[in-house]
N, C-alpha and C positions, 0 to 999 in steps of 0.2 A: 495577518495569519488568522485562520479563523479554526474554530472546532470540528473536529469531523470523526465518524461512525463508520470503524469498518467492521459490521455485525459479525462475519466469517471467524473474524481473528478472536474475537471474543463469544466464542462458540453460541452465536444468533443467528435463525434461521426465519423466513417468514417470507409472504408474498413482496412483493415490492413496494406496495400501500402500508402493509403492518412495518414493514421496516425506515419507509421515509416519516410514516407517523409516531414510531420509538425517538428518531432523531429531534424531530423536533419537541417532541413533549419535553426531550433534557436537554433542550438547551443546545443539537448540535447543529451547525448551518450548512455542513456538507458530509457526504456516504459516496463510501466506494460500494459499486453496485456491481450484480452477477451483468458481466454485457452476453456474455454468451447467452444468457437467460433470454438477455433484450433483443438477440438479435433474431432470436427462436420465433418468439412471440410477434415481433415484427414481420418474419417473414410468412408467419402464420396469418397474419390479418393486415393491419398497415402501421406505419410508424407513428402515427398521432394518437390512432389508439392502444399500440404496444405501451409509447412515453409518456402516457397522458396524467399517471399521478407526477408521475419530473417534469413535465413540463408547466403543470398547473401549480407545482408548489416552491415554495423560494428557494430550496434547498440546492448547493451547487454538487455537480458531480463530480467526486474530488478525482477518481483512480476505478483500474479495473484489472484482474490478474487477467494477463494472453494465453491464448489458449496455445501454447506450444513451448517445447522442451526442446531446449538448445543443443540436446546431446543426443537427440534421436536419431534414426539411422535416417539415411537420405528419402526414401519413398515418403516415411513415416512425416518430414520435414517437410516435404513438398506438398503433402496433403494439407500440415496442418498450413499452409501459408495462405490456400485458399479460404478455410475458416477465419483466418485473423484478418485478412481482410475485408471481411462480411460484417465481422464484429469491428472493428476498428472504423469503419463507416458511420456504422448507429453509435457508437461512442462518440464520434466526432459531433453527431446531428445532436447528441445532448451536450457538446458542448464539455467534456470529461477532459478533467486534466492531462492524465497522465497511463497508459498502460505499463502495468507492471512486470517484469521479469526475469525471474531468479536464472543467477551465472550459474552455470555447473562448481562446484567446487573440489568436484575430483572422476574422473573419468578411465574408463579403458580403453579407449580409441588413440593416444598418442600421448608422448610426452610433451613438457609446457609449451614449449618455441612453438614447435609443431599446430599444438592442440589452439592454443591463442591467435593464431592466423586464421586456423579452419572456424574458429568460432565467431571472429571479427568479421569475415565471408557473410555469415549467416546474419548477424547481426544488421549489415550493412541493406543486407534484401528486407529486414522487417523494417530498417528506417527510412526506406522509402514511401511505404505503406503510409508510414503515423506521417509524416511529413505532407504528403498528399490530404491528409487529412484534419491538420492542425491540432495534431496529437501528440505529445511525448513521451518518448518509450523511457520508461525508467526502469533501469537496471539493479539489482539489486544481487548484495553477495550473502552468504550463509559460514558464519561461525560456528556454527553447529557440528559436532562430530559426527555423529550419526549419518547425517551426510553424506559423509566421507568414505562409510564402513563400504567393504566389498567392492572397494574401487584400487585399481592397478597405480594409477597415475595421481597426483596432487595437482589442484589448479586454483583456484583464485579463493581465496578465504581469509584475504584483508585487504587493507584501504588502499594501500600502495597496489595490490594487483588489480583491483576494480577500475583508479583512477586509470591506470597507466589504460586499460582498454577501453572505457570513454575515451580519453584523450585519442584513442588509434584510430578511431571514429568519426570520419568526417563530416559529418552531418549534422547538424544541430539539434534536431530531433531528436539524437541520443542523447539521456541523460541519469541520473539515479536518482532510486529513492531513499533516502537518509534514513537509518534507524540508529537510534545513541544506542543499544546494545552491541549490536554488532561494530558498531565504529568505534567502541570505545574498546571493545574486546580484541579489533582486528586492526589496534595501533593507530587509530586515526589523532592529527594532531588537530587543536583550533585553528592551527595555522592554514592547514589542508581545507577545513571547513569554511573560514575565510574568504579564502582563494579560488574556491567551484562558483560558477553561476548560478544563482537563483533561478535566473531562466531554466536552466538545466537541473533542478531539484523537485522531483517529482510530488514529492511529500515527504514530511516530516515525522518518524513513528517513535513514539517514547516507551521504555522500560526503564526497569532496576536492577540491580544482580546483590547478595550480599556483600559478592568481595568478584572483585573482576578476575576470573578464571585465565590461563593460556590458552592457546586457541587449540591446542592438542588436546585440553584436557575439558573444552568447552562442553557443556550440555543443553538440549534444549530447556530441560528443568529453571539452569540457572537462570533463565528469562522471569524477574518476577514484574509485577504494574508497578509502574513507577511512584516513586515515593516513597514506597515500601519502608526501603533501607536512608537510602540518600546517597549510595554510592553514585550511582551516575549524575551528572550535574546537567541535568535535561533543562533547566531554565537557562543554562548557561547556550545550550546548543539554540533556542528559542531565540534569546536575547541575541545571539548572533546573525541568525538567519534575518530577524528582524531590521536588525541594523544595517542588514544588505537590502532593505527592502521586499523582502519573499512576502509572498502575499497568498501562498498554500494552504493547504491543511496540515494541520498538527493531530495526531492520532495514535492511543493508548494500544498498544500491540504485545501483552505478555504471553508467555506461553499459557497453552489451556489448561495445562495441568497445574496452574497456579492459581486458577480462577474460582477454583471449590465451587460447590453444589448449591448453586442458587440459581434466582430465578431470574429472568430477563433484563425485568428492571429497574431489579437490583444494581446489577453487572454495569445496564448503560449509565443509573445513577451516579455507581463507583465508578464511572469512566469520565464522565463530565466532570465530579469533582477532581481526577487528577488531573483534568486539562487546566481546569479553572488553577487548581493550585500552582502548576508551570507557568501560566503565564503571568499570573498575578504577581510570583517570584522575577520571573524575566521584566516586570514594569512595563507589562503589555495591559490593555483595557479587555476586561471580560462580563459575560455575567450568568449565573445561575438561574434558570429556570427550572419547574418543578412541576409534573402533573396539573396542580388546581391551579398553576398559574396559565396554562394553555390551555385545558379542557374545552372552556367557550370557545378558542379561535379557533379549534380544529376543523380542518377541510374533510377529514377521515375517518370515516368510520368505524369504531372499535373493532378490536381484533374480534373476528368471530373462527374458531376453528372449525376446521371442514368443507369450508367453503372455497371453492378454487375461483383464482382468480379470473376475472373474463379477458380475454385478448391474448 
């Protein structure tokens, strides 16, 4: 299990040099990257020099969100499936774990039975794609109420409705990505978590919450960085996944409205120490690095703002 930077979730933005050079100054060994970015750039110029600071620097490419929405209308679907496979190619070419992508969790196009077929359909055409490509599509569900609002229909917004549609899933390729927030909110047992494939676990994402919410009354607010509190037992989830062998990333994902007004990093500093402190709890091996301890190795040249990237 190794550390990893997903700068989006922790409200950081920067070229793909300043971002892969954030990660490793603290210490992380893998980032989930913009691919749509990569595949832009790529098809702007060529892929060696689209990928050239991923390819040149040790860093693994953990995950990437899909650019398509499960619940869109069919034109709209059919477009995007030519993008994701553009994108899900140059993801492959770097070697990326896992593509990301959120279930509907509430809909006006059909009730469950209904709605859960037509969605398994769609699902089944993107895992062809990541399959072709040595890619795994990770599914993921939203506790979240907000979500929910101005939607006719209820769908999937815990562990038992997610698993049950992986499992409907023939394909190996389909799989999720674990976050202890929402699994822990959306009734997940250890036992459940036991029992999924590592193979099929796209990443691993930690939070906190003060007090674990009902999924009715969920917000995204109650998302705080783990450790906070100590309600969720995120070394627990570590120590397990580990014990299965997962050999993933592990990655700090609190809501941004929990993140207060500071500066970059800061945030990634505060984010390496909560990995280090999970794992170190779960009796996993880590270590802390620190600015003056990378400055010489660096491949990367400080951030300069203003300056666009070339490629």
């Amino acid at each position: 299990m190794y550390k990893n930077l997903n700068a989006s979730s922790l409200g950081i933005s920067g070229r793909q040099s300043d971002l892969i050079e954030l990660a490793m100054t603290y210490g992380f060994q893998g980032l989930d990257i913009d691919a749509v970015d990569l595949q832009v750039r790529t098809a702007r110029t060529d892929f060696d020099r689209a990928a050239r600071f991923l390819t040149s620097s040790s860093m693994r490419v953990s995950g990437f969100d899909v650019p398509c929405n499960l619940d869109a209308d069919d034109k709209d679907f059919e477009q995007s499936l030519k993008l994701v496979e553009q994108v899900v190619k140059v993801a492959g070419m770097v070697k990326a774990r896992a593509g990301f992508l959120a279930i509907p969790s509430a809909t006006n196009r059909a009730p469950f039975p209904q709605y859960f077929e037509w969605i398994k359909s769609r699902i089944e055409r993107l895992a062809g794609i990541f399959e072709a490509n040595n890619v795994l599509l990770a599914l993921h569900f939203s506790t979240f109420s907000e979500a929910r609002e101005s939607f006719q229909y209820q769908f999937i917004q815990d562990v038992n409705g997610a698993l049950a549609l992986i499992q409907a899933c023939p394909s190996k390729s389909v799989g999720m990505l674990i976050d202890t927030f929402h699994w822990t909110v959306g009734k997940g047992t250890w036992e459940q978590l036991e029992g999924f494939p590592v193979s099929r676990i796209g990443g691993l994402n930690i939070a906190d919450a003060s007090e674990i919410p009902e999924i009715s009354d969920c917000k995204e607010s109650h998302k705080l960085v783990a450790a906070s509190v100590g309600i969720i037992d995120n070394a627990r989830f570590a120590k397990i996944l580990s014990g299965s062998s997962y050999d993933g990333p592990i990655t700090s994902t609190p809501a941004l409205s929990n993140l207060g007004s500071v500066k970059r990093d800061l945030i990634a500093s505060k984010a390496q120490d909560v990995l280090d402190s999970t794992l170190t709890q779960a009796g996993l091996a880590t270590q802390t690095r620190r600015p003056e301890v990378v400055a010489a190795q660096s491949r990367f040249a400080p951030y300069t703002p203003g300056i666009e990237e070339l490629g």
